[in-house]
C-alpha positions in Angstrom: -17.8 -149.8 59.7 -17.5 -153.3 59.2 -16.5 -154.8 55.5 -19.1 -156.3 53.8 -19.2 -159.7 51.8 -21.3 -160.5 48.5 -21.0 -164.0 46.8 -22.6 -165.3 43.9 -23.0 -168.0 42.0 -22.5 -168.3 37.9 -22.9 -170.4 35.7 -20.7 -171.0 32.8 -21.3 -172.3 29.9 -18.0 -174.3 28.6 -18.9 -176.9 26.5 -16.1 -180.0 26.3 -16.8 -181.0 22.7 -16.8 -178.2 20.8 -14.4 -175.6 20.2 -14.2 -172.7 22.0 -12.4 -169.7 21.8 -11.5 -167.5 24.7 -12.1 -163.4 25.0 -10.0 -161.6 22.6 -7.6 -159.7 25.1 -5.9 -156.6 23.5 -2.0 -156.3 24.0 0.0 -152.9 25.1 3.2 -155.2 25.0 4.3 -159.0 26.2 7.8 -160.2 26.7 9.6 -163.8 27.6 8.9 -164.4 31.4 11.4 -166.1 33.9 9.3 -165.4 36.6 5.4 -165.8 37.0 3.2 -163.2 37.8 -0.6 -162.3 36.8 0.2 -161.3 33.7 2.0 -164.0 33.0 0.6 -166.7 30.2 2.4 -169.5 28.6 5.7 -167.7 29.4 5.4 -164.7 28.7 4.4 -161.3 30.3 1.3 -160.1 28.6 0.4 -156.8 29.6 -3.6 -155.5 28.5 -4.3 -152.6 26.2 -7.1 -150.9 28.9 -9.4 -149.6 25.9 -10.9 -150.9 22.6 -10.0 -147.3 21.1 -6.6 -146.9 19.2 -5.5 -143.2 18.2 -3.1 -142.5 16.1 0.0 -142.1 17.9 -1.0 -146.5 18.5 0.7 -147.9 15.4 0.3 -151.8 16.1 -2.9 -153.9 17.1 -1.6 -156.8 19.0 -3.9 -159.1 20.6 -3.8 -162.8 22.7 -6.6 -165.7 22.8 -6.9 -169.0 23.4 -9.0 -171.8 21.8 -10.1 -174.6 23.4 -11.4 -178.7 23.4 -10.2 -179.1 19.3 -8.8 -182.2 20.1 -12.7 -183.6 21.2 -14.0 -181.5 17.9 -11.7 -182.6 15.5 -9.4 -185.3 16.8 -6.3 -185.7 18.3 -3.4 -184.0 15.9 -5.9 -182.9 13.4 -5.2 -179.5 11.4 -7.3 -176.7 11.4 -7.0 -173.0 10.8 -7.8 -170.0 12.6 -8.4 -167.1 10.6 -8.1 -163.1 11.9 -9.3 -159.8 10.5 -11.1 -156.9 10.5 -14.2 -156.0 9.0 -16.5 -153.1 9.2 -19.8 -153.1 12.5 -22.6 -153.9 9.7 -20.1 -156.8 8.4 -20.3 -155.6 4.8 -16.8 -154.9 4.2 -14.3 -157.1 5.0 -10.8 -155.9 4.9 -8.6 -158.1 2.9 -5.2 -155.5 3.3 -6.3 -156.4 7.1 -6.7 -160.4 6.8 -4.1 -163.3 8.1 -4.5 -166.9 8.6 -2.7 -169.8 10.9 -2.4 -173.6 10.2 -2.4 -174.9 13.7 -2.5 -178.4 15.0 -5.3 -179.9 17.4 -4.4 -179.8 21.3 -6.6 -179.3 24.3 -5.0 -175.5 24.0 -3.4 -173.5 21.6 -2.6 -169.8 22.0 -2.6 -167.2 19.5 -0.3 -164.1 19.6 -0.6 -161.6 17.0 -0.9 -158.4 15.8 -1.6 -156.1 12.5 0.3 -152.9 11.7 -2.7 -150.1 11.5 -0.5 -147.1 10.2 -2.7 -146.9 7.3 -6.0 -148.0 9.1 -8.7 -145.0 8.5 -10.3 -143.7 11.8 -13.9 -145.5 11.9 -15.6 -148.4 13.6 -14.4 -152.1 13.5 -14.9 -155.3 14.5 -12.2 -157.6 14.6 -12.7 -161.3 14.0 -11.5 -164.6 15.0 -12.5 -167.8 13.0 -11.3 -171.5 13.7 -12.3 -173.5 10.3 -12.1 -177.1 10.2 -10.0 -178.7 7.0 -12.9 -178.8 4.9 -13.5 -174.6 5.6 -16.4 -175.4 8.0 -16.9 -172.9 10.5 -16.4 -174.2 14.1 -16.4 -171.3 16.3 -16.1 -167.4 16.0 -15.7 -164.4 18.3 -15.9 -160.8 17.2 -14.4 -157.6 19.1 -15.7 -154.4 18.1 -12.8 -151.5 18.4 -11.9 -147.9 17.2 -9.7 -146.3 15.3 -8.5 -142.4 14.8 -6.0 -141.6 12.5 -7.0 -137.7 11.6 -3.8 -136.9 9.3 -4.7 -140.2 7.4 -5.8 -139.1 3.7 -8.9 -140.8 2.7 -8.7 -143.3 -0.7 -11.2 -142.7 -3.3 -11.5 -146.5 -3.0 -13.1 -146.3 0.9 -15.4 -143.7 -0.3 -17.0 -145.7 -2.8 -17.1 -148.7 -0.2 -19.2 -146.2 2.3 -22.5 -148.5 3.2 -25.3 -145.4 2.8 -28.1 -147.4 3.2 -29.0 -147.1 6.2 -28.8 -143.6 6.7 -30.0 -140.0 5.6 -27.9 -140.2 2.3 -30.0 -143.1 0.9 -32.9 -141.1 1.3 -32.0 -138.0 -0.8 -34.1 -138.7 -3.9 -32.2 -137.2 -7.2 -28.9 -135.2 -7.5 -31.2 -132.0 -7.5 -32.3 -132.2 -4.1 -28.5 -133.1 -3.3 -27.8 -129.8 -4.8 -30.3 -127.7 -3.6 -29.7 -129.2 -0.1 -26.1 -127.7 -0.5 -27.2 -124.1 -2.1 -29.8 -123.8 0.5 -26.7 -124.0 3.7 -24.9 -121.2 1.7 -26.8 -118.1 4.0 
């Protein structure tokens, strides 16, 4: 049959005088670029990680983003820093082993390539998060991407057990170490 057509309109929101930083893309690998192609950003070939999972054969988290319009926020050559981390869904646990930081200077864009070495990241839930701070630590802009991790054969610390959040779930509920233990007993048949 014939091919049908659908336009749209959207609009987007991009503000001009604030800072704004662009969607967090995940990174399977980049390289120096001679030649441009779609991938191609600032020079260099960066190729997307397709999934927000990570098992545990995936030893690195490398990501890309842009931020945007500090010069109109801040001024023109102004410092600022742009912090990166993970921290657990509820936000309760940030995870300083899993924390860096980057001076940068004010222009109309600045790109950020990076990435964390998760050998020793426990399987669970995350967000990662991007901060820009002004010089005086005041919070300009921030973007969060949620991701997973599996690493099975990955011993679990005494350390992240006692971190565990319980309080919103069954475990808070379970009055007195009695009813813990008759809980257990009673699963025995």
């Amino acid at each position: 049959g014939k091919p049908q057509t659908y336009k749209d309109v959207y609009a987007v929101n991009f503000s001009s005088d604030s800072v704004i930083i662009s969607d967090i893309e995940l990174v399977e690998s980049h390289s120096h670029s001679e030649t441009k192609s779609k991938f191609t950003k600032g020079g260099m070939d960066v190729i997307p990680y397709s999934s927000n999972y990570f098992p545990q054969e995936v030893s690195v988290f490398t990501f890309y983003l842009e931020i945007y319009n500090t010069p109109a926020a801040l001024g023109e050559n102004q410092p600022y820093l742009v912090n990166f981390f993970f921290e657990s869904p509820d936000g309760q646990l940030p995870l300083e082993q899993y924390k860096k930081f980057r001076k940068q200077t004010s222009t109309p864009v600045n790109v950020i390539l990076s990435q964390f070495d998760i050998k020793e990241l426990p399987s669970g839930n995350y967000n990662f998060v991007v901060e820009v701070r002004d010089r005086n630590n005041i919070l300009l802009s921030e973007k969060k991407l949620f991701f997973q991790r599996s690493n099975p054969n990955l011993p679990v610390k005494d350390e992240t057990i006692g971190n565990v959040n319980i309080s919103n779930s069954f475990v808070n509920k379970i009055p007195s170490l009695d009813s813990l233990m008759e809980a257990i007993r009673s699963l025995a048949p």
